[in-house]
N, C-alpha and C positions, 0 to 999 in steps of 0.2 A: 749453494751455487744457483745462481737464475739461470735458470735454461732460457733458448730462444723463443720456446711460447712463451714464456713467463715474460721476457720482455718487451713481446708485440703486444703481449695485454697490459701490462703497464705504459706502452706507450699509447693505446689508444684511451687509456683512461687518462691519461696528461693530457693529451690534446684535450678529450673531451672538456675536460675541468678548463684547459682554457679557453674552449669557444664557448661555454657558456660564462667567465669572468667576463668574456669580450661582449658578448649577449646582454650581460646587466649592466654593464658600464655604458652600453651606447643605448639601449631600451629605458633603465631607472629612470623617472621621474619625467620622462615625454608628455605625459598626460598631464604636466603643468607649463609644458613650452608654448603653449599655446600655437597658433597659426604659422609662425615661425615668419617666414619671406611672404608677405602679404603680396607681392606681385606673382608668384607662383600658385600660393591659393586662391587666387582670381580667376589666374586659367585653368586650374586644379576644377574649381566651380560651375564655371563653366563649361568646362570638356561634360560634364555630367549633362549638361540641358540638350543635347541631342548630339548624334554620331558625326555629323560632318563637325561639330564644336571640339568632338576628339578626336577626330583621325588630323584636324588644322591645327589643333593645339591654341584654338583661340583664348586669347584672351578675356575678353568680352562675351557675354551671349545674341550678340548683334553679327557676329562674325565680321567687326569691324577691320580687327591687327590681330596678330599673334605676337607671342613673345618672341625674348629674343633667343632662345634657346633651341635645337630640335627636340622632336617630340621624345624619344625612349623612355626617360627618366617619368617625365610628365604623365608617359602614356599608364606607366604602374603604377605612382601615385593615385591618378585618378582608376586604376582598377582595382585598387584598394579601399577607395573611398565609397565607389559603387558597393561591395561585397560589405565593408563593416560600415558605413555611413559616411559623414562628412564630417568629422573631428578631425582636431589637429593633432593627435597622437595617431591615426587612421593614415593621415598623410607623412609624415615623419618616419610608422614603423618601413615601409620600405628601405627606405637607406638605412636605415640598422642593420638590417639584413644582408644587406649588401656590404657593412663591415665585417659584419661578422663571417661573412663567404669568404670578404679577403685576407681575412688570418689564416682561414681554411687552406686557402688558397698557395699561400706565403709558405707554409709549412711543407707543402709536397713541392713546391718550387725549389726552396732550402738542403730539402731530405735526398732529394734526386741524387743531388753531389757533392751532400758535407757531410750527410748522415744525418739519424733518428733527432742525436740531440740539440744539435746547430738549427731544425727543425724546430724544434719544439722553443725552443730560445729567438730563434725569431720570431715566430709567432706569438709570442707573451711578451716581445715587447713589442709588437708593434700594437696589439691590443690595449697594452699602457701607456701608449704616447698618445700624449692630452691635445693633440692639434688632429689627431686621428679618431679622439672618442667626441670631437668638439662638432668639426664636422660630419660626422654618422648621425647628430643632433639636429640636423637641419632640412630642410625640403628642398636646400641647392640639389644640383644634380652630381658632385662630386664625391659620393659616393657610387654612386651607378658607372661614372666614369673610372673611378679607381679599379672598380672592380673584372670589369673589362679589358682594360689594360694590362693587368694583373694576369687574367686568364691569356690574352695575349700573349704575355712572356711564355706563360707556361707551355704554350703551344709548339710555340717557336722553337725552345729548349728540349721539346719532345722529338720533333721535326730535324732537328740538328743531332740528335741522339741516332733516330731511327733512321732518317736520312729518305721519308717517305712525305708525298708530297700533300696528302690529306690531312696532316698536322700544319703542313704549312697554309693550306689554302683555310686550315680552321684558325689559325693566327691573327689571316686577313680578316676572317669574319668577326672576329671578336672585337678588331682593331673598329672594325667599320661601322661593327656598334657603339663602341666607344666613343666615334663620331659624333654619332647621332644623340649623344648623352652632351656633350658640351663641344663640339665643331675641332678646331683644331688643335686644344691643349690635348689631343688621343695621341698628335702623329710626336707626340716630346720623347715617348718612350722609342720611337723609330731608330734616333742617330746611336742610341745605346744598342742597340738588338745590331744596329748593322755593323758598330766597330764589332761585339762582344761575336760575332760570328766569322769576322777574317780571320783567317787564320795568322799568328803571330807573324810569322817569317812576311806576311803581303802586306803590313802596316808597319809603318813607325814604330820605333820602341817608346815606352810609354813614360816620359820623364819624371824624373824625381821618383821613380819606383826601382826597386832591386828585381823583381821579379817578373816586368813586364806586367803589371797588372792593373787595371783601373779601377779597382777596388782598394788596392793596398795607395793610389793616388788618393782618392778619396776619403779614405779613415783615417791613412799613413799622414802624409806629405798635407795635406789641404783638410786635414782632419784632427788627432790628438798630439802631432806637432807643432800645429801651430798654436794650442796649447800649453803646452810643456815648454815650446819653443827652441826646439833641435832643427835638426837639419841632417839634407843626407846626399853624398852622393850617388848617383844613381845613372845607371846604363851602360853598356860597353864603353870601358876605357879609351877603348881605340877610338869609339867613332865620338866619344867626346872631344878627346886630345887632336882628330881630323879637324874637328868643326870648328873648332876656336882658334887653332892654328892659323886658317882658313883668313885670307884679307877679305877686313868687310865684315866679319863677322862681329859680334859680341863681344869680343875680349879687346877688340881692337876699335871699338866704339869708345865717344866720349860727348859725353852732355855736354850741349850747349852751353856756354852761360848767359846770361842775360845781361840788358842794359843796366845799368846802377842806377840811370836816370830812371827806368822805373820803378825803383826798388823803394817802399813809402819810406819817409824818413825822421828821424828819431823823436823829432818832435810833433809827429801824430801828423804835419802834412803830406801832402800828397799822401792818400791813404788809397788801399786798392780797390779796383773800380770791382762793384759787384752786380752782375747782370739780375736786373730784373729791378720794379721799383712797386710802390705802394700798392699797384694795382695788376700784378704777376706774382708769380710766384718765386721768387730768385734765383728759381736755377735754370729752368728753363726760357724764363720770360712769359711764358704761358699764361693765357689771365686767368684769374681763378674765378670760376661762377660765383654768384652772389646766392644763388637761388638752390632750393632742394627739391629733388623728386620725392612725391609722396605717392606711396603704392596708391593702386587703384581698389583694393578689398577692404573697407572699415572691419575690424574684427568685432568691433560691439556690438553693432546692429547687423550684420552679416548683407552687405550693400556693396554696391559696385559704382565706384566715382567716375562723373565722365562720360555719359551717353553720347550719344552724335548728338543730342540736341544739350547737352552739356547737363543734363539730370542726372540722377544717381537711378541705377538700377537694380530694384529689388528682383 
């Protein structure tokens, strides 16, 4: 029989096994990624050549522009570079780190309130999804933002347990960090926090779910149904059979039909008109640049393209 120490230390030896699977998967083989985002290791380079170049997140060592990024991300990068030097494995391991925090992370978010093993299952697979070890691989700043985020929720979910306002105001701060890692892809986790916090009865019931949930919409209904391609109905009977009842509504709609004179015909004229031509892109109309941006950091010669006076600067 396992008793319950036997299985707090078996679960911290799972976790452990996988935040280090998550540690090699997003660390292995950095040291041949080389420079990764050449526009990052330009200001990454620069933030080193003196303290106003890092607290501006300059670009350049002219203090010409900054990126287009805020600094947080950049600011560890570059204090990682200072501390082990200026390689491209030196700039990279930070955001590993910051994956690996957010499996950490994921797992006591999960455990709160599904328990040990819903925990530990989310966290090995989030460590195993390959869009998740791809980018921990790179010097964007989306890992430092996931992670943030991430601590965000958890705050919140504390805050909403505890019902204390210092969980909440560390929510905002995590949020605000997140900011400051990539601007306003932080505030995306917002409109989730603030349904996942009404309480059910002060919101809409949540369609296509049996249980009210937006979870079970999202794996259920918009998830392994469509799939499998089931179907389900969902929500009080009553206030469906109200609603459609209801003139004006949905049941009582009917598509338009169209002219026939538009309609192309059989013999391939009149064909339909499609927006956009050789020089757009056809769906928007949009035109499509001809031209590509080329970072400003050569990695071979380790050179900065572009001076004010239009030289490269070593």
């Amino acid at each position: 029989m396992i008793t319950n120490k036997k299985r707090r230390v078996l679960s911290k030896v799972a976790l452990a096994l996988i935040l280090l699977l998550a540690g090699f998967l997003s660390i292995f083989n950095i040291w041949n990624e080389g420079y990764s985002n050449g526009f990052y290791t330009a200001s990454v380079k620069s933030m080193l050549t003196s303290w106003k170049n890092f607290f501006f997140v300059s670009l350049d060592p002219g203090r010409w522009v900054t990126v287009d990024k805020p600094p947080v991300s950049l600011w560890v990068q570059a204090a990682f570079a200072k501390v082990f030097g200026f390689y491209g494995w030196s700039i990279l391991l930070p955001e590993c780190l910051a994956a690996v925090a957010t499996v950490a992370i994921i797992y006591h978010i999960v455990k709160r309130h599904f328990g040990n093993v819903a925990g530990l299952v989310s966290a090995l697979v989030l460590a195993l999804s390959p869009i998740f070890i791809v980018v921990s691989k790179t010097n964007n700043t989306d890992s430092v933002l996931i992670l943030f985020m991430t601590l965000a929720a958890w705050a919140m979910m504390v805050a909403a347990d505890k019902g204390q306002l210092r969980w909440l105001l560390l929510s905002a701060v995590f949020l605000g960090i997140a900011y400051n890692a990539k601007t306003l892809e932080a505030f995306l986790i917002l409109s989730a926090l603030y349904v996942d916090l009404t309480p059910a009865s002060e919101r809409p019931y949540v369609d296509n779910s049996i249980t009210n949930s937006e979870l079970e919409l999202a794996l259920g209904y918009n998830g392994i149904q469509r799939i499998i391609g089931q179907s389900m109905n969902s929500g009080p009977q009553e206030s469906r059979s109200d609603f459609t009842s209801q003139p004006g509504n949905t049941a009582d709609f009917e598509a338009p039909i169209s002219d026939s004179a538009d309609a192309p015909n059989a013999d391939g004229s009149n064909p339909p008109q499609i927006p956009g031509d050789d020089q757009t892109d056809g769906n928007s109309g949009n035109t499509i640049a001809s031209t590509t941006q080329q970072p400003p950091f050569d990695e071979e010669d380790g050179s900065f393209r572009g001076g004010r006076d239009g030289s490269n600067i070593r």
